[in-house]
C-alpha positions in Angstrom: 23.6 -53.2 -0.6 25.2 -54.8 2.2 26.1 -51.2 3.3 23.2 -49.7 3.2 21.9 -52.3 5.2 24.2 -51.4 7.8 23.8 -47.8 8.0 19.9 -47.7 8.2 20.3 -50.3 11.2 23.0 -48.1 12.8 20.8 -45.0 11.9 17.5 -46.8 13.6 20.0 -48.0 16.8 20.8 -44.2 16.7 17.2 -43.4 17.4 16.0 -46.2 19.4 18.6 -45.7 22.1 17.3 -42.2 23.8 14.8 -42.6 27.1 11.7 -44.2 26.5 8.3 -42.1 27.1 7.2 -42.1 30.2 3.8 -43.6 29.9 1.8 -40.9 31.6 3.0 -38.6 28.6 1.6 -41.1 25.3 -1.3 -41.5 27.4 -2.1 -38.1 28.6 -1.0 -36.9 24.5 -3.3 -39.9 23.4 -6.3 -38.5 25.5 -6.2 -35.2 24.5 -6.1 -35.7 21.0 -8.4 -38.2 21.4 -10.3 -35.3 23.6 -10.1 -32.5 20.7 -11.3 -34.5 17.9 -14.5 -35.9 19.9 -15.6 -32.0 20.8 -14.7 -30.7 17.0 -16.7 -33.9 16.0 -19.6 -32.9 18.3 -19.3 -35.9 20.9 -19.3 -34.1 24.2 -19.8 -37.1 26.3 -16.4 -38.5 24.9 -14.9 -35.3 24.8 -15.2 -35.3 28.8 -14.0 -38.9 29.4 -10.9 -37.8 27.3 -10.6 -34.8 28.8 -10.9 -36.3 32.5 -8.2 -39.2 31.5 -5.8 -36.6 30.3 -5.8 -34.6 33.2 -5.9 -37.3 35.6 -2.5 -38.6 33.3 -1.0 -35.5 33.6 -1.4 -34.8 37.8 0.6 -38.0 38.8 3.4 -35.2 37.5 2.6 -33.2 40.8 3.7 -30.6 37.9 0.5 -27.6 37.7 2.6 -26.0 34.7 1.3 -29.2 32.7 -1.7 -29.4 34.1 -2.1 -25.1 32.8 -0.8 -26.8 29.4 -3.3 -29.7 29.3 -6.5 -27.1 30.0 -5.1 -24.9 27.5 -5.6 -28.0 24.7 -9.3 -28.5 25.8 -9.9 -24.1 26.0 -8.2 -23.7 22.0 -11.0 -26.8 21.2 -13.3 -24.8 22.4 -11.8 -21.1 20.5 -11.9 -22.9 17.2 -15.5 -23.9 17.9 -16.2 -20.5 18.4 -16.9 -20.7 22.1 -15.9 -18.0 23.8 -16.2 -18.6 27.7 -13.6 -18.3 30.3 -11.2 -21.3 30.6 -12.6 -22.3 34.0 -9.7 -25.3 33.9 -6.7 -23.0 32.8 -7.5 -20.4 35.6 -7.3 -23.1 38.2 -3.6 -23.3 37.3 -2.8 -19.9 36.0 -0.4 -19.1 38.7 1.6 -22.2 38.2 1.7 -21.4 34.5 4.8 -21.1 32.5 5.2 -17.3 30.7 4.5 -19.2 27.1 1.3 -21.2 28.1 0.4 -17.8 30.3 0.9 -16.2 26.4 -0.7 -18.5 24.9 -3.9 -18.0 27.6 -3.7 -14.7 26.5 -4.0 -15.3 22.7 -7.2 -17.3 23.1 -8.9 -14.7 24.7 -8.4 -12.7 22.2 -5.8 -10.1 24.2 -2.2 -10.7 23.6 0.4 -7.9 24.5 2.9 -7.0 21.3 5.7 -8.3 23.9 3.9 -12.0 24.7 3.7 -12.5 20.3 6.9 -13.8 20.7 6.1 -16.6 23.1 3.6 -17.8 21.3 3.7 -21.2 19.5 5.0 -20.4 16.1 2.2 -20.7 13.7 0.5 -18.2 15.8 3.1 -15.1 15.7 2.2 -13.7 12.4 -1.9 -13.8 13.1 -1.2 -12.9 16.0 0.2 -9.5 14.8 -1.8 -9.6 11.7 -4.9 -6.7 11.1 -8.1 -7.3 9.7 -6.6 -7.0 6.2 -3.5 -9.4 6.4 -5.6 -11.7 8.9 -6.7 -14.2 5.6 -3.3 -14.0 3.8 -2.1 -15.4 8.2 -4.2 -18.2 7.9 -3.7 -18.9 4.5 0.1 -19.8 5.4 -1.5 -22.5 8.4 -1.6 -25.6 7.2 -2.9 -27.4 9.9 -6.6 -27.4 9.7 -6.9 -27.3 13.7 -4.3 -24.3 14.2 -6.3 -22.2 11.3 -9.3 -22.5 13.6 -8.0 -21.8 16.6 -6.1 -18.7 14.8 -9.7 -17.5 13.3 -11.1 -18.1 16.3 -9.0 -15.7 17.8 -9.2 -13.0 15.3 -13.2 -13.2 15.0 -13.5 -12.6 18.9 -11.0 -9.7 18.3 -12.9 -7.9 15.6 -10.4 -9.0 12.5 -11.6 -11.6 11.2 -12.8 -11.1 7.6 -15.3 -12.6 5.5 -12.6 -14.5 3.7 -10.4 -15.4 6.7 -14.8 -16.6 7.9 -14.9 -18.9 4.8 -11.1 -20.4 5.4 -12.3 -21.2 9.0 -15.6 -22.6 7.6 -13.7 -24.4 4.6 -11.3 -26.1 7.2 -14.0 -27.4 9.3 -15.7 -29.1 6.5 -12.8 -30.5 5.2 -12.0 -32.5 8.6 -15.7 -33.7 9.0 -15.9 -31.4 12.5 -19.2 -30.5 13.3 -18.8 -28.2 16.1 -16.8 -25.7 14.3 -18.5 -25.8 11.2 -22.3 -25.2 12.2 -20.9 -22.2 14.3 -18.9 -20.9 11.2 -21.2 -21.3 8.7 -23.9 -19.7 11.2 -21.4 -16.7 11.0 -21.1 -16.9 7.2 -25.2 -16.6 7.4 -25.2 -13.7 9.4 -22.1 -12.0 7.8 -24.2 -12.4 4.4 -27.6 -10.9 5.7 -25.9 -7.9 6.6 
């Protein structure tokens, strides 16, 4: 027992002994989580005091890769929400932007190049590449409820999105309690139906 002991405290010494986190990093993370779940909830108000705390976290960088990076959270928010505008904050910083984030930019919009899949975050590749057909099987293999939405997101202002990938987005909405997502899902559930 004594053993064990030992080995657990030289195995949480092992972990504890790296850098700390800069603060400016939990607290900009913090914010734009914080940020994302207040517009999927429907709180807009909170969304931009997030928002606004996240960015103004992230620019005592100086680094305008991150601050690409940080828009890029708030623009997907708005993807899975079914909000299809430009990213205003993104394009401030596109030129600064690292060739992932400028991928990822890319995949929002509903545009990605077969050579930029690959830069994409992981969970995105095979939707990414997916037709209409495969697109509910793709998001079927997403587990994480925000990811799905973003990725249906994606394919509805594409053109792939079926009715069943539709009821997944839907489905995942619900499921989370998000407002936002789900009244503009299930309002393209209603239309897909009166067709």
């Amino acid at each position: 027992m004594r053993w064990l002991l030992l080995v657990t405290a030289a195995m949480l010494a092992a972990c504890a002994s790296g850098p700390p986190v800069p603060d400016w990093q939990d607290n900009a993370k913090s914010a734009l989580d914080r940020g994302t779940e207040a517009y999927l909830e429907g709180n807009t108000r909170v969304a931009d005091v997030e928002f606004a705390r996240a960015r103004s976290e992230i620019s005592r960088t100086g680094r305008l890769d991150l601050m690409a990076r940080g828009e890029l959270v708030r623009c997907a928010a708005r993807v899975a929400s079914l909000v299809f505008e430009p990213c205003a904050g993104y394009e401030s910083f596109k030129s600064d932007a690292a060739a992932p984030e400028r991928a990822y930019a890319e995949f929002l919009a509903g545009r990605i190049s077969a050579q930029d899949v690959a830069m994409l975050p992981p969970q995105y590749r095979t939707v990414a590449i997916a037709s209409a057909d495969s697109a509910a099987a793709a998001l079927s293999a997403l587990e994480d409820p925000l990811s799905r939405l973003i990725a249906t997101g994606v394919l509805f202002q594409s053109g792939r999105a079926s009715p069943a990938a539709v009821a997944l987005a839907a489905d995942a909405a619900s499921a989370q309690g998000w407002r936002r997502p789900l009244l503009a899902w299930l309002g393209v559930q209603l239309a897909l139906s009166q067709k």
